[in-house]
N, CA, C and O of each residue as an XYZ file, in Angstrom:
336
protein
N     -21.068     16.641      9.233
C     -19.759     16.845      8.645
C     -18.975     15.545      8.709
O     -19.148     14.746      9.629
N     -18.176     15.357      7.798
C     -17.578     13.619      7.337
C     -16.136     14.595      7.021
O     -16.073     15.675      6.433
N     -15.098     13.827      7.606
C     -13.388     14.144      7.078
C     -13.218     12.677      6.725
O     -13.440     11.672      7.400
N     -12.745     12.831      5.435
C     -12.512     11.659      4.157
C     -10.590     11.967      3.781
O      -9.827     12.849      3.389
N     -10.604     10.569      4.229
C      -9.216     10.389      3.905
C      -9.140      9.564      2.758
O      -9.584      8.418      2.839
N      -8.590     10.019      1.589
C      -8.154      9.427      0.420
C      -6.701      9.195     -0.012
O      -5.847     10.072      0.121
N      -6.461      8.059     -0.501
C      -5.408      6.835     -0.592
C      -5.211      7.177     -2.582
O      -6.236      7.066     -3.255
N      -4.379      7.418     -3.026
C      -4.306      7.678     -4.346
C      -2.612      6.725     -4.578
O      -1.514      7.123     -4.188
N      -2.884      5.548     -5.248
C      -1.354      4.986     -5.394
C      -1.198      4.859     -6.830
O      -2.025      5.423     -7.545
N      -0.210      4.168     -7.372
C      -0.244      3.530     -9.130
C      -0.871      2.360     -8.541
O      -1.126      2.038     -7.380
N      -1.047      1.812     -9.684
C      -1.192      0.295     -9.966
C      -0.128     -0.422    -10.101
O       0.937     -0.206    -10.679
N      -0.551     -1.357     -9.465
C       0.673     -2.645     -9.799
C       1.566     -2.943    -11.011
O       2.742     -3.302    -10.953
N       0.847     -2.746    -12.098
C       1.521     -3.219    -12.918
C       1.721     -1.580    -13.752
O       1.906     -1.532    -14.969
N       1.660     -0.495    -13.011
C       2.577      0.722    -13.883
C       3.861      0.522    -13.300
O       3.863     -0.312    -12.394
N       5.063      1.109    -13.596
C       5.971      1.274    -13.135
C       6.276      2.639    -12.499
O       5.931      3.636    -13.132
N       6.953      2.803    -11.182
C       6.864      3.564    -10.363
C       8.595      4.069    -10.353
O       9.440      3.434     -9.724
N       8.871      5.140    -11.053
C      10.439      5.562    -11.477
C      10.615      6.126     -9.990
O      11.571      5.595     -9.424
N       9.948      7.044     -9.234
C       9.849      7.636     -8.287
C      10.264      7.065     -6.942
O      11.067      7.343     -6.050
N       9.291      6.080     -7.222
C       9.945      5.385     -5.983
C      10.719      4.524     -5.687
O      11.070      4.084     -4.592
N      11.193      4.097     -7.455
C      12.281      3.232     -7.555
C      13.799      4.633     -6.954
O      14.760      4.234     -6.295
N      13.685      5.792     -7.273
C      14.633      6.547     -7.101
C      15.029      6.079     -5.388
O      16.086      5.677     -4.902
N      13.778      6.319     -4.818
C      13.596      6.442     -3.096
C      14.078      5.017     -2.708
O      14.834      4.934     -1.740
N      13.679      3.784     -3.429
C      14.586      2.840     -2.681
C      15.568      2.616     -2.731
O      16.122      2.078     -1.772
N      16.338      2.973     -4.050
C      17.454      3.222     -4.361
C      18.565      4.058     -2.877
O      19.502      3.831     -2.112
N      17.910      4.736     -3.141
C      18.462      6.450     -2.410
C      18.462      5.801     -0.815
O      19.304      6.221     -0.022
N      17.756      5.056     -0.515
C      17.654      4.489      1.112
C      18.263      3.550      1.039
O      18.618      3.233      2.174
N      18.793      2.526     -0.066
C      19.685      1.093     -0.242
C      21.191      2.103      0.322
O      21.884      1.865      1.312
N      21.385      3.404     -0.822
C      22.876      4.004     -0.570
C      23.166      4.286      1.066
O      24.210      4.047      1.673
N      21.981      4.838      1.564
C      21.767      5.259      3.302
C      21.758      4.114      3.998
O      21.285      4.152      5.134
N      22.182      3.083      3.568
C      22.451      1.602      4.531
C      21.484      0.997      4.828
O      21.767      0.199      5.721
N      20.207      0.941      4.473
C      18.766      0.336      4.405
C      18.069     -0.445      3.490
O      17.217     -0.247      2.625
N      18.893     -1.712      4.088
C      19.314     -2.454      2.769
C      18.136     -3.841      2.776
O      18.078     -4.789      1.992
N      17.275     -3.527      3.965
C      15.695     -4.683      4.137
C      14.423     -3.607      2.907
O      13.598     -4.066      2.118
N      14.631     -2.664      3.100
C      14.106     -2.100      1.714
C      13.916     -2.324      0.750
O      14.453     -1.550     -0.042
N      13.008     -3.551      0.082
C      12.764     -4.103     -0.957
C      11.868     -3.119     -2.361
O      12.220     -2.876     -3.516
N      11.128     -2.904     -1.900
C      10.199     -2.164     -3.058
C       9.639     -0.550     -2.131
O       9.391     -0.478     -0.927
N       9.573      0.507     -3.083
C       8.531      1.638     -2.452
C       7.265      2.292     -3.446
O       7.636      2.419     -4.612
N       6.580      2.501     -3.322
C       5.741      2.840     -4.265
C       5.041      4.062     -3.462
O       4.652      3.920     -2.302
N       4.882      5.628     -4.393
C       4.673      6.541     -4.168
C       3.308      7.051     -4.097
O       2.986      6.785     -5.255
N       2.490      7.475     -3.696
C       1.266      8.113     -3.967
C       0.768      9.129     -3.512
O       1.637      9.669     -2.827
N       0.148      9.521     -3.503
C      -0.984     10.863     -2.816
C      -1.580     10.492     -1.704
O      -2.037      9.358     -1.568
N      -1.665     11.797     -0.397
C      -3.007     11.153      0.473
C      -3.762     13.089      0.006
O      -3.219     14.110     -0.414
N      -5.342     12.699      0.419
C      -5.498     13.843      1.007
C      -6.448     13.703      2.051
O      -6.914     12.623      2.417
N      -6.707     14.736      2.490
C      -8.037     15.165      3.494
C      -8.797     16.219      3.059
O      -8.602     17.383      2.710
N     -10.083     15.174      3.230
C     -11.358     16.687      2.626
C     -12.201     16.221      4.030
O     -12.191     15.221      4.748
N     -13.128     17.853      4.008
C     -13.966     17.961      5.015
C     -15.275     18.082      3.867
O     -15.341     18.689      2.798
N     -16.127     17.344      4.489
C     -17.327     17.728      3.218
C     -18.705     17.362      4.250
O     -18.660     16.749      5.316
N     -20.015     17.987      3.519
C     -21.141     18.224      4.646
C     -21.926     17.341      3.889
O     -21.558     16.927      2.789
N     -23.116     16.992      4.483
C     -23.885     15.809      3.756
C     -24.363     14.856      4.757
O     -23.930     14.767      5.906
N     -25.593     13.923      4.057
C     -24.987     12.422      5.061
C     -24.186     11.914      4.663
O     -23.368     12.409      3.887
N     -24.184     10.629      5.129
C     -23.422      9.461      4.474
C     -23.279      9.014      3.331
O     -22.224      8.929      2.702
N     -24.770      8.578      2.865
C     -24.661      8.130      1.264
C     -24.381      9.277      0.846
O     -23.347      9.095      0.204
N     -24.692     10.581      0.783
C     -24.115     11.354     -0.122
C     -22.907     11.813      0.264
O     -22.670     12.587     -0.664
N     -22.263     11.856      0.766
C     -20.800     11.869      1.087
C     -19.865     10.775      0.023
O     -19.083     11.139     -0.855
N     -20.173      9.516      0.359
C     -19.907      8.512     -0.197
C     -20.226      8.335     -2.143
O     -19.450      7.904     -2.997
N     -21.286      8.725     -2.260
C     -21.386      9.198     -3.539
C     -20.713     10.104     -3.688
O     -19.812      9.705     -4.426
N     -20.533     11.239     -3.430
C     -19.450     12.375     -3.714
C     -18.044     12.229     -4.122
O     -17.431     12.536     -5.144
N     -17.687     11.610     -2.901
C     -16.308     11.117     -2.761
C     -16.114     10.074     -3.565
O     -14.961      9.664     -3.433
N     -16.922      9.274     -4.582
C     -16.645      8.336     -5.398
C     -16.459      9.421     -6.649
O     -15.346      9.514     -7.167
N     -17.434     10.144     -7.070
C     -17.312     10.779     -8.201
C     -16.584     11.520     -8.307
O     -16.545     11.975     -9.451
N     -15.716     12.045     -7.455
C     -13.844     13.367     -7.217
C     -13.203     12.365     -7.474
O     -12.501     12.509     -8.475
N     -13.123     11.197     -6.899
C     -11.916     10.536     -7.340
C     -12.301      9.847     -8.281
O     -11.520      8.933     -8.019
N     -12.930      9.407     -9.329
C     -12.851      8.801    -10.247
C     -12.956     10.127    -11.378
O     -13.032      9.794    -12.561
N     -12.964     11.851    -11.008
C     -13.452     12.418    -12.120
C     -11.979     12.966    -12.322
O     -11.357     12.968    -13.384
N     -11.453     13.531    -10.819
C     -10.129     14.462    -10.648
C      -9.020     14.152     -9.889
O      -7.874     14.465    -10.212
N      -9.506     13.172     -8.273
C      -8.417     13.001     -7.750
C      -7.561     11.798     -7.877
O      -6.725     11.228     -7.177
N      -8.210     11.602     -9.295
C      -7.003     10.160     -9.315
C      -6.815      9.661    -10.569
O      -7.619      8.734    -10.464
N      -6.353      9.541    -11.749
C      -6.360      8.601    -12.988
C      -6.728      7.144    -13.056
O      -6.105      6.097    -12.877
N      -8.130      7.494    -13.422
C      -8.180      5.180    -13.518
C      -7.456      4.738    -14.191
O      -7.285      3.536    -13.992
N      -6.748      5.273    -15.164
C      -6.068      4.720    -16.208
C      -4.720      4.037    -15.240
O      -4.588      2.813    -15.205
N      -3.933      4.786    -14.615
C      -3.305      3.891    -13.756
C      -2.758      4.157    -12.292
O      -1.688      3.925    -11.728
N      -4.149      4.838    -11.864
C      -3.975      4.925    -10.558
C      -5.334      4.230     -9.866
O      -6.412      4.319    -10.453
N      -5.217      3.522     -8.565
C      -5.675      3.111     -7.973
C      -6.350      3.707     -6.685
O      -5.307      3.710     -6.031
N      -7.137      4.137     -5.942
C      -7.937      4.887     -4.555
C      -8.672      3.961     -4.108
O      -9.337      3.058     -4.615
N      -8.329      4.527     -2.491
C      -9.410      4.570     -1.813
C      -9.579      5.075     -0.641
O      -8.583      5.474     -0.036
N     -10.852      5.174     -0.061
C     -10.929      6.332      0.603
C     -11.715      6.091      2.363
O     -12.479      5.130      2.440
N     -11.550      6.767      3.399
C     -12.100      6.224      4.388
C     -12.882      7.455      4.866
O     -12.377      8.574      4.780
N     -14.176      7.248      5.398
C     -15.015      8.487      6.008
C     -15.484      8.010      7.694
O     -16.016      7.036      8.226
N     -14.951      9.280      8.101
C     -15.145      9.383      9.266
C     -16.081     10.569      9.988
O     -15.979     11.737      9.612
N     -16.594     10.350     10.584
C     -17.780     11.713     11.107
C     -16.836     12.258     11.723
O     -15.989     11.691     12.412
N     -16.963     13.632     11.453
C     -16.162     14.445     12.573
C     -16.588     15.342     13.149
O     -17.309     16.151     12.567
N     -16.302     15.462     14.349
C     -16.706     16.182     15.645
C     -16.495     17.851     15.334
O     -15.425     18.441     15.184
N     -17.546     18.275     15.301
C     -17.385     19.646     15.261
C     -17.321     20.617     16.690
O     -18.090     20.260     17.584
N     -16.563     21.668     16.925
C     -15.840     22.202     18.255
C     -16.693     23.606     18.042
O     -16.562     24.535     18.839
């Protein structure tokens, strides 16, 4: 068993209205070293397998569903996890 943490952001060069709201909104709250924020997704999946196929897996979800290449960016970290 592998728990995969995935990183889902925009890209650099989309523009991010969202999190322009949020730095905004934290400049008014007196947090004014707050230069840029940029918003994204995390998740956590538990998935069974080895490694390479874990890793294959987890490439083909996020490039099919958990993320837009068009202008979103991932990535993802796998960790074995201890089963209780």
């Amino acid at each position: 068993m592998y728990k995969v943490k995935v990183f889902v952001t925009l890209r650099e060069s989309v523009l991010d209205p969202q999190g322009k709201a949020v730095q905004q909104s934290l400049t008014n709250l007196g947090y004014e070293g707050v230069q840029d924020v940029r918003i994204g997704k995390y998740m956590e999946l538990t998935i069974d397998g080895s490694n390479q196929e874990v890793e294959k897996t987890v490439q083909e979800m996020c490039e099919k569903l958990l993320s837009n290449p068009v202008v979103e960016d991932y990535r993802y970290e796998i960790e074995e996890s201890v089963q209780q």
